[in-house]
C-alpha positions in Angstrom: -38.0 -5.8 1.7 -35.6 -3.8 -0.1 -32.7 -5.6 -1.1 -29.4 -5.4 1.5 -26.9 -2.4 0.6 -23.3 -2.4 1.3 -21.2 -0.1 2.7 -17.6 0.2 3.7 -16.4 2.1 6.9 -12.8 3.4 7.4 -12.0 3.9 10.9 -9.0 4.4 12.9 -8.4 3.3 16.9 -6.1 3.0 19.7 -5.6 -0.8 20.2 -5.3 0.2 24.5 -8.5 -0.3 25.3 -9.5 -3.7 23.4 -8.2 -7.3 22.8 -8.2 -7.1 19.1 -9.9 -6.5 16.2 -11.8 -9.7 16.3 -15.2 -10.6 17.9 -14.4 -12.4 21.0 -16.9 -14.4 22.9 -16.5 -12.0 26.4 -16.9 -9.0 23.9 -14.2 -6.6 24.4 -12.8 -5.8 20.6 -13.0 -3.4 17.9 -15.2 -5.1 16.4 -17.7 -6.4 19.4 -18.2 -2.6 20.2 -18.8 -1.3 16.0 -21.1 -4.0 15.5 -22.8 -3.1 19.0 -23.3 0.9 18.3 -24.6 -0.2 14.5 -27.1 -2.6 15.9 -28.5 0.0 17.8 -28.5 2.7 15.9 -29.9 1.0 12.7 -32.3 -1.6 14.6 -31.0 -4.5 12.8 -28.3 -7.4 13.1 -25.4 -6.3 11.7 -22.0 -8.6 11.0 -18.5 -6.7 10.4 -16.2 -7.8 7.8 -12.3 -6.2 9.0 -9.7 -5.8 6.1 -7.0 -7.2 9.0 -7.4 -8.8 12.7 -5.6 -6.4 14.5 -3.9 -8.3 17.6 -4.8 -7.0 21.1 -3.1 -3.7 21.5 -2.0 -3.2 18.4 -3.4 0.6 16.9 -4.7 1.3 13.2 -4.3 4.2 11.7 -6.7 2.9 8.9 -8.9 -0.3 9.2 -11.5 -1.0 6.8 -14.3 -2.7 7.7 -17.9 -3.6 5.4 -21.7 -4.5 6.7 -24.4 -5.1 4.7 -28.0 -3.3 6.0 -31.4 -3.4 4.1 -32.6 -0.1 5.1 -31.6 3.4 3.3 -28.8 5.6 5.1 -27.4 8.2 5.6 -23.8 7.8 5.6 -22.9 11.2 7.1 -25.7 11.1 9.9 -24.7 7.8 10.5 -20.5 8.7 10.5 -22.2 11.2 13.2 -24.0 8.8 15.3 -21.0 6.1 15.6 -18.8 9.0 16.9 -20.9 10.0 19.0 -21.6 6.4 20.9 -18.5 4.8 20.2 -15.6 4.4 22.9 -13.2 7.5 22.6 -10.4 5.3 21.6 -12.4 4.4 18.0 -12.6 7.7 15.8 -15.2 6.2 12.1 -13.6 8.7 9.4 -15.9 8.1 6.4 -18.9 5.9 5.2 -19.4 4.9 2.2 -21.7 3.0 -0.2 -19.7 -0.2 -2.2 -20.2 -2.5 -4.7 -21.8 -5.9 -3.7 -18.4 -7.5 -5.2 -16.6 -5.7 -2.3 -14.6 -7.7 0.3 -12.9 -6.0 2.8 -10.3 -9.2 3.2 -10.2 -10.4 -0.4 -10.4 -7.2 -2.4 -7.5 -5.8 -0.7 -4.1 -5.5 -2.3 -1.8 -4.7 0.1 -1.8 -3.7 4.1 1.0 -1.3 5.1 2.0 -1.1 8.9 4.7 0.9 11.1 6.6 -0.3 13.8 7.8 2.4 16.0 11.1 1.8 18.2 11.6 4.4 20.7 15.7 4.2 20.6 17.0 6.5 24.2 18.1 6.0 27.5 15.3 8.0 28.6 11.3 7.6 29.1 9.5 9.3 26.1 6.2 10.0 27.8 4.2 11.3 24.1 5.7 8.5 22.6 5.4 5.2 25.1 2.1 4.1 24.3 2.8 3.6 20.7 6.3 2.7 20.8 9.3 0.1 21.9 11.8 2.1 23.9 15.0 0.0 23.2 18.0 2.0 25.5 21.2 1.0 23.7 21.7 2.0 20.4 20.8 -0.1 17.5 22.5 0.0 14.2 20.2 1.0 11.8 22.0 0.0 8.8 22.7 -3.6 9.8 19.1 -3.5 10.5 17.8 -2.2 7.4 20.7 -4.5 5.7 18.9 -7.7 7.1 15.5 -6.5 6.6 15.7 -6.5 3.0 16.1 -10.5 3.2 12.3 -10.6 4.2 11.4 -8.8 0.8 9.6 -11.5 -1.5 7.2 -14.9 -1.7 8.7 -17.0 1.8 7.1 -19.7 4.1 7.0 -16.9 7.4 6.8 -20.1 10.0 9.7 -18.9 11.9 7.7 -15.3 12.4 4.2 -16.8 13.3 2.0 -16.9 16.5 2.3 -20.8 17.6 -1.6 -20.5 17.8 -1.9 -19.4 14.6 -4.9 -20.7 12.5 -3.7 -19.9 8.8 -3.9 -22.3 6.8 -0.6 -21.5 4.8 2.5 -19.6 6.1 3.5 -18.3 2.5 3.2 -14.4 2.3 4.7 -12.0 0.0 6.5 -9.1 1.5 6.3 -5.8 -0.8 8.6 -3.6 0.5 10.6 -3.3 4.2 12.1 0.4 5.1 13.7 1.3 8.6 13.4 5.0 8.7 15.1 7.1 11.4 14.5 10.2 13.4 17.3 12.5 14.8 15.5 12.1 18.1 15.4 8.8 18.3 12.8 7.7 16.6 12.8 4.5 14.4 10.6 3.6 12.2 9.9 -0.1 10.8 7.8 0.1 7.3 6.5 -2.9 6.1 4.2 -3.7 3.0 2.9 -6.8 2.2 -0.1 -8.3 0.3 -1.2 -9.9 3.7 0.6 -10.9 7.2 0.5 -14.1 9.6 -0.7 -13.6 13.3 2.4 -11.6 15.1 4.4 -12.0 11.7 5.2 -7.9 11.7 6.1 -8.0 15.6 8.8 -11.1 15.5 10.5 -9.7 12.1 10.9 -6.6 14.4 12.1 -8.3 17.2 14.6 -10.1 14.8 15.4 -7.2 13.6 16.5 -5.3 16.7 18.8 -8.7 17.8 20.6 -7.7 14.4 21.0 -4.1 15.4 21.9 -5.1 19.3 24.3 -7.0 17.6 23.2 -10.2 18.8 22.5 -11.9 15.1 24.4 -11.5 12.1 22.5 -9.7 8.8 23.3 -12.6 7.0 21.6 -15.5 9.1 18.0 -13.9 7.9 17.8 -16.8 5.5 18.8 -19.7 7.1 16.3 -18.4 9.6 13.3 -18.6 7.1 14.6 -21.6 5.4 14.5 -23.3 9.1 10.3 -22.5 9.7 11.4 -22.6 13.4 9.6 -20.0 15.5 11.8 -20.8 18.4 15.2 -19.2 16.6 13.9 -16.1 15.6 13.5 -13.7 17.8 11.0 -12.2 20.8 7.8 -11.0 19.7 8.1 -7.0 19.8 5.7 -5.5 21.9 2.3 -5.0 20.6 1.7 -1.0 21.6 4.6 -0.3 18.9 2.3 -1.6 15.5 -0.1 0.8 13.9 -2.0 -0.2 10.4 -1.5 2.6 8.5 -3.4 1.9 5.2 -5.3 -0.7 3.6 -4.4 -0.6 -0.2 -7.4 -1.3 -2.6 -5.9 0.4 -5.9 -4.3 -1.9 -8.6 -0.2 -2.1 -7.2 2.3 -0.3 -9.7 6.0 -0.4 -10.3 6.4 2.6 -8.4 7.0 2.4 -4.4 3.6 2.4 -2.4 6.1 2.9 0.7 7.6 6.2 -0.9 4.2 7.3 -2.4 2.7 7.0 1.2 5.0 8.7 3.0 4.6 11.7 0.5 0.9 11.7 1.1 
């Protein structure tokens, strides 16, 4: 038996339609229905490895996932096949062959997600499913004045899921960027080198108290300092997250943020 090859997939998906990312015992996830379709099509068990579990409803413009399979393929026939059986809402970009020292989870460097707040009085029909519509208006700079407070190494217990399973709350935070739109558009950038369960979605919803004008920029690090989930505030709704890239390249000095949004 030859020995097992591995191979990284980078897919993209509209969170909608499943409860996550992650296996789940009723089946139902991103990764219940890629596992499913590869089983099939390559006649053997296959496990998924996902760079980042994805909440239920929450999109990715980039996920990257590995699987190791001990027969030869054909990456673009098999690209081919997944599109072709997968749900709609799952689009598999590229296959390729990796190293066995490959890890989707550990090898990574940094994750970048977007939070997009719809900010009108009125119903943005293109933009509701992947957005927050938030009807008064928000001051951005306040927002993007406090945002800069979650920038560097901090215990994130006062911006975790109360179910979460990690077994530290210490992350490091990269880079934060509220970009806006003339139309209304707001955009919440975020770079870190990984993220607790909900961690992106209660910074946001923190965020928008600050630019309702319900929380000062300044309390940002008494609330960190406190590791209390239940002063921070409401968990953003999940349609408005997308994972836009999973960074595997060696970080530099210069902005990944500003070098992305080039691209």
């Amino acid at each position: 038996m030859p020995d097992k090859m591995q191979y990284r997939i980078d897919l993209k998906y509209i969170g909608a339609a499943f409860v996550g990312w992650q296996t789940q015992p009723d089946g139902g996830s991103v990764q219940d229905h890629l596992e499913d379709v590869l089983e099939k099509v390559l006649a053997e068990n296959i496990k998924v490895i996902g760079a980042s579990r994805t909440d239920s409803g929450v999109h990715a413009e980039n996920q990257v996932a590995s699987f190791c399979s001990g027969k030869p393929i054909d990456c673009g026939k098999l690209r081919a096949s997944l599109n072709a059986l997968l749900p709609d809402s799952i689009g598999v970009e590229g296959i390729s062959p990796v190293p066995e020292s490959f890890h989707a989870i550990r090898s990574a460097r940094a994750k970048i997600y977007c939070y997009q707040i719809w900010n009108a009085p009125y119903r943005n029909p293109f933009l509701s499913p992947f957005s927050w519509q938030i009807t008064s208006r928000l001051d951005l700079v306040a927002m993007s004045e406090a945002s800069q407070h979650f920038v560097g190494f901090h215990n994130f217990s006062a911006f975790c899921a109360s179910d979460s399973t990690a077994k530290t709350k210490e992350r490091r935070v990269i880079e934060v960027k509220i970009q806006s739109f003339p139309n209304g558009l707001v955009q919440c950038w975020f770079v870190g080198e990984g993220f607790l369960k909900q961690m992106v979605r209660s910074i946001v919803g923190t965020l928008v108290e600050v630019g309702l004008g319900k929380r000062e920029v300044n309390s940002i690090p008494q609330l960190i300092a406190d590791k209390d989930r239940s002063k921070s505030g409401k968990t953003a709704p999940a349609q408005g997250l997308c994972l836009q890239r999973v960074v595997y390249e060696s970080l530099s000095e210069s902005s990944l943020l500003e070098l992305y949004l080039k691209c």
